[in-house]
N, C-alpha and C positions, 0 to 999 in steps of 0.2 A: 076705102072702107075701113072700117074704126071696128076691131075686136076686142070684146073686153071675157077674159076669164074670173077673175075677180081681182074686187076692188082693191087688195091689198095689194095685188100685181101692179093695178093701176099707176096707184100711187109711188110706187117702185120704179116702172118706168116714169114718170115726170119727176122724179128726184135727179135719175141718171140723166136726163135728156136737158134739166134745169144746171147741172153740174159741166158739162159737155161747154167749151171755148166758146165766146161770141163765134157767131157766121160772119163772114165777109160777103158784104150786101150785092148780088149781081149787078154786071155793068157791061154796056154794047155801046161802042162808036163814041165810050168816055160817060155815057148818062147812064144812068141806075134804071134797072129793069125790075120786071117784077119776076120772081123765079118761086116756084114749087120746087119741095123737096121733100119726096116719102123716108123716114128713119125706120126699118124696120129695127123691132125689137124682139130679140130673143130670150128667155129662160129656159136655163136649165136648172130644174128641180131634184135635189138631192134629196132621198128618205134619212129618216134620224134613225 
């Protein structure tokens, strides 16, 4: 499930997540699987 607070969070988390090392693609028995992976994503929001 996909929660969205607002859109400037959004776009915040896919900066980080686009910045974040290639994945190393799963593999069983030597052949490439297909693999799910939840990133949860946290802020914490500081007042000015």
């Amino acid at each position: 499930m996909i929660r969205s607070k607002d859109p400037d969070l959004d776009k915040e988390a896919v900066r980080v997540v686009k910045a974040l090392p290639d994945f190393v693609p799963g593999k069983m028995n030597g052949h490439a699987v297909n693999v799910w992976y939840t990133l949860p994503v946290t802020f914490k929001l500081q007042g000015i």
